[in-house]
Backbone bond lengths (Angstrom), bond angles and torsions (degrees), N, CA, C in turn:
res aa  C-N    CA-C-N  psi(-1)  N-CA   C-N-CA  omega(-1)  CA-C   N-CA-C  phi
1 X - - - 1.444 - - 1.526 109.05 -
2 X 1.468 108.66 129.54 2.012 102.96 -177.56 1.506 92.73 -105.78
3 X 0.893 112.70 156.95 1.846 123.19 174.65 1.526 116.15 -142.73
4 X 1.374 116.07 127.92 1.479 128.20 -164.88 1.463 116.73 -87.47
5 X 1.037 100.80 81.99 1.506 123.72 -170.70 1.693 108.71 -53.84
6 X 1.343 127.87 2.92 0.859 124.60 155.41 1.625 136.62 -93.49
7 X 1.357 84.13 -2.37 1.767 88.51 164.53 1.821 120.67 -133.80
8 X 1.177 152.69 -125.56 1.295 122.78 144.22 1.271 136.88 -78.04
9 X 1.406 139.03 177.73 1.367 121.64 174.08 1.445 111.81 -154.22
10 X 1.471 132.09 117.38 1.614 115.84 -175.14 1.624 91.05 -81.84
11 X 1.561 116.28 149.94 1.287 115.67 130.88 1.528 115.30 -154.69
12 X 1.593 94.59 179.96 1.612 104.22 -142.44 1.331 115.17 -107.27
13 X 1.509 119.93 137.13 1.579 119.98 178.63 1.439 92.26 -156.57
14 X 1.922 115.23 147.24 0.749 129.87 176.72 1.842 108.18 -73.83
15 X 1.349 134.35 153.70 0.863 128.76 -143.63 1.912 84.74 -116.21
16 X 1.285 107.87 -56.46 1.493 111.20 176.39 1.598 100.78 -60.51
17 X 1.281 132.21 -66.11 1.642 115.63 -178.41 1.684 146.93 -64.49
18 X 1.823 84.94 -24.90 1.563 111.26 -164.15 1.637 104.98 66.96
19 X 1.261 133.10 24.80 1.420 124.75 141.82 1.022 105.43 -77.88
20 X 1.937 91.05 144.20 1.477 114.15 -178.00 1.759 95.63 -114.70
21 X 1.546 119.31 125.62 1.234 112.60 150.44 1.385 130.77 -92.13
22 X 1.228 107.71 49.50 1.178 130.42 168.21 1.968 134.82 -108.62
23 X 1.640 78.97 -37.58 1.796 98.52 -178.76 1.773 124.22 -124.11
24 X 0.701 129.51 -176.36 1.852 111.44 -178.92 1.702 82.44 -107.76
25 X 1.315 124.12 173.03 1.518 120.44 175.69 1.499 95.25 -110.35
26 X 1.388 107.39 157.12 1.773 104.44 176.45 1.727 88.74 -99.97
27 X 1.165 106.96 155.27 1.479 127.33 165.43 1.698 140.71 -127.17
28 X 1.275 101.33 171.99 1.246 96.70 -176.75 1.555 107.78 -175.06
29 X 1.483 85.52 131.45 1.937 115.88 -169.07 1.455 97.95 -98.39
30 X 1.450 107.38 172.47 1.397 140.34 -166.94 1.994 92.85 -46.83
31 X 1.839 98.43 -49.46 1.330 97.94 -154.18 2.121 97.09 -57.63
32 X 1.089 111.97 -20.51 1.435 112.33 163.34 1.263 148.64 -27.86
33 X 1.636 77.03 -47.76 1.624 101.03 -172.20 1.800 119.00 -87.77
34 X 1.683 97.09 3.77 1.661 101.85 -163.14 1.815 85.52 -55.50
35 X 1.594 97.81 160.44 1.369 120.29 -179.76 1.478 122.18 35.88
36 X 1.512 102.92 45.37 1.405 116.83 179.88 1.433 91.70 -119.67
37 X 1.330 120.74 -60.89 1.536 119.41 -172.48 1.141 135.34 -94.03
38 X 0.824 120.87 170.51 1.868 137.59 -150.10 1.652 82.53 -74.35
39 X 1.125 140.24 -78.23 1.488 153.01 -149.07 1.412 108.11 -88.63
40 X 1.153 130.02 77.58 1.525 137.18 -159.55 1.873 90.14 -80.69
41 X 1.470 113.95 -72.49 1.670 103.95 168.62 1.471 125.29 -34.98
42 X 0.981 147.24 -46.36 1.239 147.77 169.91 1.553 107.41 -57.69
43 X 1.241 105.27 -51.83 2.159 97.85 179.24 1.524 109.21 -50.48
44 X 1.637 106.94 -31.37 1.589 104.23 179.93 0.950 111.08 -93.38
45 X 1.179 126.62 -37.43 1.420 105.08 170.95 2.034 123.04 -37.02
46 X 1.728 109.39 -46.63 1.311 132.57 -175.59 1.367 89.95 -42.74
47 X 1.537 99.29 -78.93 1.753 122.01 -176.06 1.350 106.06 -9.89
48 X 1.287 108.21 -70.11 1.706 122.69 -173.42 1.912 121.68 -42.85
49 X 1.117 80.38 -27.46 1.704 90.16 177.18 1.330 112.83 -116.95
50 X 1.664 124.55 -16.93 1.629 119.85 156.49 1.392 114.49 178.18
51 X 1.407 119.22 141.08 1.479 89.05 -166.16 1.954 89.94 -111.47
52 X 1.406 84.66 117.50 1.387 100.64 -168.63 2.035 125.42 -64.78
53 X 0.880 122.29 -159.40 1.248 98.32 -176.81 1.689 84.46 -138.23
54 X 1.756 114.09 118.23 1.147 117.11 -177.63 1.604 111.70 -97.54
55 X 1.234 109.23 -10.11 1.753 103.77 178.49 1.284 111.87 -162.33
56 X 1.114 132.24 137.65 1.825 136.49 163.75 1.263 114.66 -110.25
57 X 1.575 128.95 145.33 1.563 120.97 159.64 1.624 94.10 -136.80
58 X 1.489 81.81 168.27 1.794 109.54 -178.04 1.337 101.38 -127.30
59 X 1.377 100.99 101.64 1.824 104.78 165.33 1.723 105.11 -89.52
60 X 1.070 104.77 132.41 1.818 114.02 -174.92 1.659 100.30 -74.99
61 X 1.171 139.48 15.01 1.366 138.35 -163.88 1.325 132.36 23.05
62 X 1.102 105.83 70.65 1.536 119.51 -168.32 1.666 90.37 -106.98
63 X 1.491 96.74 129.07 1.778 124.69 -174.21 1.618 97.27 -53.56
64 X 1.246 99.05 122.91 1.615 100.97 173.05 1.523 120.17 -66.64
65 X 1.407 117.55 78.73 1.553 113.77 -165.44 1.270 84.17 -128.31
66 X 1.640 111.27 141.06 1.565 117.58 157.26 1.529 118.11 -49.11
67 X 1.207 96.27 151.50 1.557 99.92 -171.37 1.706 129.88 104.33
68 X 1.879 97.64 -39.83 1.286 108.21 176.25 1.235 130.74 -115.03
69 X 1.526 133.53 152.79 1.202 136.40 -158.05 1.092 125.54 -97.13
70 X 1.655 128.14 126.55 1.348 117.25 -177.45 1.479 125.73 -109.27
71 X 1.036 145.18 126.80 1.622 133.04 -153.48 1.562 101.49 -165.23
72 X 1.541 104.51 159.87 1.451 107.99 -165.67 1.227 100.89 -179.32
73 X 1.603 127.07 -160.82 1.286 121.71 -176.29 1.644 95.24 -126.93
74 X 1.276 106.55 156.86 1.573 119.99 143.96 1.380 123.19 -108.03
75 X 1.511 116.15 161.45 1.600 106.64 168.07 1.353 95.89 -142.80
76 X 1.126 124.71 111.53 1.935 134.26 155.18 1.251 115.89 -65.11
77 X 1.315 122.26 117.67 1.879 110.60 175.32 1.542 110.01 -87.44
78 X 1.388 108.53 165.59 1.121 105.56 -177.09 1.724 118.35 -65.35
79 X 1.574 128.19 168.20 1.476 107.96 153.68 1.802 92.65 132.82
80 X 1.067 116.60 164.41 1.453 136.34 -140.85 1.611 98.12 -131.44
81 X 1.566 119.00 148.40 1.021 132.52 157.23 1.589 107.38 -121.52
82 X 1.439 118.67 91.89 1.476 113.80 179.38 2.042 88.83 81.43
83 X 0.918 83.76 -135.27 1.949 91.43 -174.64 1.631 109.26 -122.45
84 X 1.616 102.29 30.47 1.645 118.68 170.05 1.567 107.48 -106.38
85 X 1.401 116.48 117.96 1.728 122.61 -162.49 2.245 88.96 -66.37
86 X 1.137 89.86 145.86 1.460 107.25 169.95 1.925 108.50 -58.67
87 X 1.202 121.44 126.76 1.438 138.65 -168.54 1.341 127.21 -140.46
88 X 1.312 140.37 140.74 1.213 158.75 142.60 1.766 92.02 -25.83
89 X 1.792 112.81 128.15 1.339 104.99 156.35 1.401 124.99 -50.58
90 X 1.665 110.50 -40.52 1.056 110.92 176.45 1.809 117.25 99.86
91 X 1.319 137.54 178.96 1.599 137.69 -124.53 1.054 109.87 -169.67
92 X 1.199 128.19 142.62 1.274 144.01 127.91 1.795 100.63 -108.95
93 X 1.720 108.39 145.51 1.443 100.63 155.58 1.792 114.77 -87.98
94 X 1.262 99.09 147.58 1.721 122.89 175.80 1.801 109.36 -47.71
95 X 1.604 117.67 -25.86 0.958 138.85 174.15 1.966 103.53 -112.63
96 X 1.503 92.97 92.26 1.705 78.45 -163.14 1.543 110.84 -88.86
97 X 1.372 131.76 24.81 1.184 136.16 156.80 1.512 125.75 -105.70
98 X 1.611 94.94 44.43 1.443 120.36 164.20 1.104 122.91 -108.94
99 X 1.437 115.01 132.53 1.711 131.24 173.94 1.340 101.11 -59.38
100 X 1.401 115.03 164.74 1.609 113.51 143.19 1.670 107.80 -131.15
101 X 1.201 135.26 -173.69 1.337 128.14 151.70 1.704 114.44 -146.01
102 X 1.521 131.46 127.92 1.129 106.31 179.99 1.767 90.90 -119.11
103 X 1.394 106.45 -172.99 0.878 109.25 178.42 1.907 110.60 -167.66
104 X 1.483 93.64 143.59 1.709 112.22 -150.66 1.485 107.39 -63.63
105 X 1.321 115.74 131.24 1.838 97.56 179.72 1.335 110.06 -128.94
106 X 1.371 107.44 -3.64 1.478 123.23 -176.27 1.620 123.56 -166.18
107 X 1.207 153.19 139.63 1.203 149.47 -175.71 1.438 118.91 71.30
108 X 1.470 119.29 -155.93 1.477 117.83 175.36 1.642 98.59 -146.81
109 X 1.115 119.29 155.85 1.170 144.99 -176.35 2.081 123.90 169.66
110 X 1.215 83.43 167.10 1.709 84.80 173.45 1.369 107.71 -95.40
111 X 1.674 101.66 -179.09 1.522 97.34 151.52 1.822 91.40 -140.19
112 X 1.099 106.15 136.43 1.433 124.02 -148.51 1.710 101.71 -106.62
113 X 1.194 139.42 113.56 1.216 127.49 -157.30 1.595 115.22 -143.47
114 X 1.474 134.60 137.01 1.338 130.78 -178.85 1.238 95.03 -155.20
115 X 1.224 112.64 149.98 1.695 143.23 -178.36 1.606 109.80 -110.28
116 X 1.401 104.06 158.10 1.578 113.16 -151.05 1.639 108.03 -58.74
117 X 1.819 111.78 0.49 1.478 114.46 -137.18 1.766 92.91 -119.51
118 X 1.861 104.21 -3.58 1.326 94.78 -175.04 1.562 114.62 120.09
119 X 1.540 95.39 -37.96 2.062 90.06 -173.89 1.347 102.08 -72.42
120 X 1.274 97.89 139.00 1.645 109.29 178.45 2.236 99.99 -140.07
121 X 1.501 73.40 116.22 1.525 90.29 173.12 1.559 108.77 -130.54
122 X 1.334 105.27 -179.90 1.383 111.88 -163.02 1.893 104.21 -170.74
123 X 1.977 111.35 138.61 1.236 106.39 -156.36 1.753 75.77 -139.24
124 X 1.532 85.06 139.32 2.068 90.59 -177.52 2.013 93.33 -90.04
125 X 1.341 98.30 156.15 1.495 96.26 -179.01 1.172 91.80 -135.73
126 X 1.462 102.77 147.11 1.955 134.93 168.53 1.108 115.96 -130.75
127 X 1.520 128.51 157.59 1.228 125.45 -155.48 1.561 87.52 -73.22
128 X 1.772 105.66 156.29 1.260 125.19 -173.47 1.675 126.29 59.15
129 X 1.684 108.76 15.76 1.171 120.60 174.55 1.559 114.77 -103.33
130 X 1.191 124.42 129.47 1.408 106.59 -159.83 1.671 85.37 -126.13
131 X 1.584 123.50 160.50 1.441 153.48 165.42 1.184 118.31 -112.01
132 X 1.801 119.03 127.74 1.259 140.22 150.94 1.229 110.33 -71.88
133 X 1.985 121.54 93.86 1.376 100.08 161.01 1.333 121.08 -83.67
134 X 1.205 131.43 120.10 1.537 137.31 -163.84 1.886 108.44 -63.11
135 X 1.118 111.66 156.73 1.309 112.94 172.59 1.217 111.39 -51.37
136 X 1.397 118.27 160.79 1.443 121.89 162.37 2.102 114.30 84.87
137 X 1.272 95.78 -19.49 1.981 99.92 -172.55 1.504 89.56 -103.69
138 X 1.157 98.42 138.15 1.653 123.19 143.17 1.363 114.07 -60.81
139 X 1.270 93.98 157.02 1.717 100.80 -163.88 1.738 116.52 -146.47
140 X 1.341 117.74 106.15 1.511 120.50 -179.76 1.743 115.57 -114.65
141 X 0.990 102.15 113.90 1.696 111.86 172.64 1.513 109.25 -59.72
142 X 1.604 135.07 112.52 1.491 130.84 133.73 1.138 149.63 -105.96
143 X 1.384 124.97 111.99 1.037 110.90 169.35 1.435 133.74 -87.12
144 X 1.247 89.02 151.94 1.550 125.47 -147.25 1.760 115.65 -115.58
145 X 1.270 100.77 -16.82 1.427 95.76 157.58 1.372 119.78 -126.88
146 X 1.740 125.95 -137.16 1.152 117.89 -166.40 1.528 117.80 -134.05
147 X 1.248 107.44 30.07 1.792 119.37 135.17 1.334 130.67 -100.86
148 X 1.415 112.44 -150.37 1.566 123.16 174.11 1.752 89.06 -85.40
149 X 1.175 114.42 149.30 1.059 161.38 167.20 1.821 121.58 -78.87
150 X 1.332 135.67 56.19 1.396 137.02 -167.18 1.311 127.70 -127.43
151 X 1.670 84.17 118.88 1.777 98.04 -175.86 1.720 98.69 -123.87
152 X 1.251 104.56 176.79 1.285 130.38 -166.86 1.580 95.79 -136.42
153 X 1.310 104.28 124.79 1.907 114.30 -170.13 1.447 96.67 -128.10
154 X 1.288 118.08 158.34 1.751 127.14 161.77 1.335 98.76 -167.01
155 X 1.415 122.98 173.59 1.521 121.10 -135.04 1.901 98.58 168.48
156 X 0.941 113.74 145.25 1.638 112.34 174.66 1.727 102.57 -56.24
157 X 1.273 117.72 167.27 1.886 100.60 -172.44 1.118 97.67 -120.44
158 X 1.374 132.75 -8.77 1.617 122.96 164.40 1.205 116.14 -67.44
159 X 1.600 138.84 -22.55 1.117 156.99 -165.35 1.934 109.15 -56.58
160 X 1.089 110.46 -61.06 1.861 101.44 150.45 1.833 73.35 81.43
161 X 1.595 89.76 154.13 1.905 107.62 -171.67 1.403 92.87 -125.47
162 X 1.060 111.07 145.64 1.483 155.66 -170.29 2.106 100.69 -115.95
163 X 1.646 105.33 70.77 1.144 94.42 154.52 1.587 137.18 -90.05
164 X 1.284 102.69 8.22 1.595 102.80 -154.06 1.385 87.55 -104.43
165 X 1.071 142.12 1.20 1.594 116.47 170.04 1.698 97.53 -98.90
166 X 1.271 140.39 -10.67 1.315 133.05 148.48 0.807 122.90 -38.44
167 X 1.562 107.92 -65.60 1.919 118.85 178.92 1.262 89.95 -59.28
168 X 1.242 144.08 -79.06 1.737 137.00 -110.45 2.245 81.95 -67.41
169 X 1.918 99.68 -62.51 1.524 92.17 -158.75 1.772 118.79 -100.78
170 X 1.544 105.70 4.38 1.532 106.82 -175.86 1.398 104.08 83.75
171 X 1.598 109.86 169.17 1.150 114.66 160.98 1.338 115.58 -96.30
172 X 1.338 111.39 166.99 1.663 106.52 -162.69 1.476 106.47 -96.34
173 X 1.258 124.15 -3.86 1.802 143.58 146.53 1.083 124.85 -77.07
174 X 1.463 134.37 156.76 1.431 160.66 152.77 1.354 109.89 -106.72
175 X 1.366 99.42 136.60 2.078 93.02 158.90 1.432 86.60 -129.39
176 X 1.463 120.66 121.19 1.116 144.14 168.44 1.913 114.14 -128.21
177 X 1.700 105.59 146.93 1.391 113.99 165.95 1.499 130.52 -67.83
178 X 0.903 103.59 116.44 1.707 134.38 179.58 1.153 122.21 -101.60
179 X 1.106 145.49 92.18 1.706 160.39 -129.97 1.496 104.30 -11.72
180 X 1.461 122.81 67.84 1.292 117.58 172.58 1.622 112.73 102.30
181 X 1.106 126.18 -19.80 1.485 130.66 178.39 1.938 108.35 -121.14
182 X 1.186 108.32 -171.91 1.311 106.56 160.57 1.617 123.00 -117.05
183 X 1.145 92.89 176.51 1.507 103.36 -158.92 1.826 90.32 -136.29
184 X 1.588 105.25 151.19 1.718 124.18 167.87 1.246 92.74 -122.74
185 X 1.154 103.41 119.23 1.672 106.64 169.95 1.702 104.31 -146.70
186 X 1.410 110.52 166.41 1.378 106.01 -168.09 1.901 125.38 -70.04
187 X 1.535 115.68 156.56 1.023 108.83 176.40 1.566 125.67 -84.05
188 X 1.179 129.66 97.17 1.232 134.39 -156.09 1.764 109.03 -63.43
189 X 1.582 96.65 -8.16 1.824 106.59 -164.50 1.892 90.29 -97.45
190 X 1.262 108.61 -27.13 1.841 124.25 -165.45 1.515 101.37 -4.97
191 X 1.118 165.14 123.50 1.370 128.07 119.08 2.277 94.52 117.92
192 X 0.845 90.32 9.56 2.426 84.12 -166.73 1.651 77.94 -129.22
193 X 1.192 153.18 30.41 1.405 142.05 138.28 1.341 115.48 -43.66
């Protein structure tokens, strides 16, 4: 479906799932996550028996032109790599003096965030809890408990993502399980890519 963003436009997403019957969702399984996580043996081990599908989003395709807004849903499933909660690789925008905002529609999780300079903060989300990610931070969705994981994000749409400084150095955090809860503790891999 194309929609003319210059005049109004409905479109559609389930509010309890974040399916859109509107768009196909792009995805991404375990095999995704190689050299993202702390526990590289354990992802293969997973691999070996399925390579599961740890996250989907629906970008509504809105023309990357200044001025206009792009927003959609994600969904994180629940589930563990080693005792690292299942996550969004995660972002910087290409334009890195861009906001983002998502907001919780289902499950619990953070959204876990650090800027090129070192600050690393992090905001727990519940349904109807929404996050300012501030300009300038990278940004990774986890969930943290034991459903789907669903927010609704939008963001200026010229702004364009910056995955490759994720891949190249990691984030300099973990959110991993800690006797029953989670834990942020440091990335011991941070920065030796």
């Amino acid at each position: 479906m194309s929609y003319n963003v210059d005049t109004s436009s409905i479109f559609s997403f389930a509010l309890e799932t974040g399916i859109s019957g509107d768009k196909v969702s792009s995805k991404r399984y375990l095999s995704n996550l190689k050299g993202m996580v702390a526990d590289e043996a354990a992802l293969e081990e997973m691999m070996k028996k399925e390579d599961s599908l740890v996250y989907e989003f629906y970008e509504m395709g809105v023309p990357e032109h200044p001025g206009d807004l792009a927003f959609g849903s994600t969904i994180c499933y629940p589930g563990k790599v080693g005792d690292e909660y299942f996550m969004t690789k995660g972002h910087f925008h290409t334009i890195l003096d861009t906001a983002e905002v998502y907001l919780c529609l289902k499950g619990r999780g953070l959204m876990l965030m650090e800027n090129p300079e070192g600050d690393v903060t992090h905001e727990i989300l519940t349904p109807g809890k929404m996050v300012y990610v501030p300009k300038r931070y990278a940004h990774r969705s986890v969930n943290i408990g034991n459903e789907p994981f669903v927010q609704f994000f939008v963001f200026r749409a010229d702004a364009g993502h910056d995955y490759g400084t994720i891949e190249t150095k990691g984030y300099r955090k973990l959110v991993v399980e800690r006797d029953g809860d989670f834990a942020i503790i440091d990335n011991p891999k941070w920065g030796s890519k």
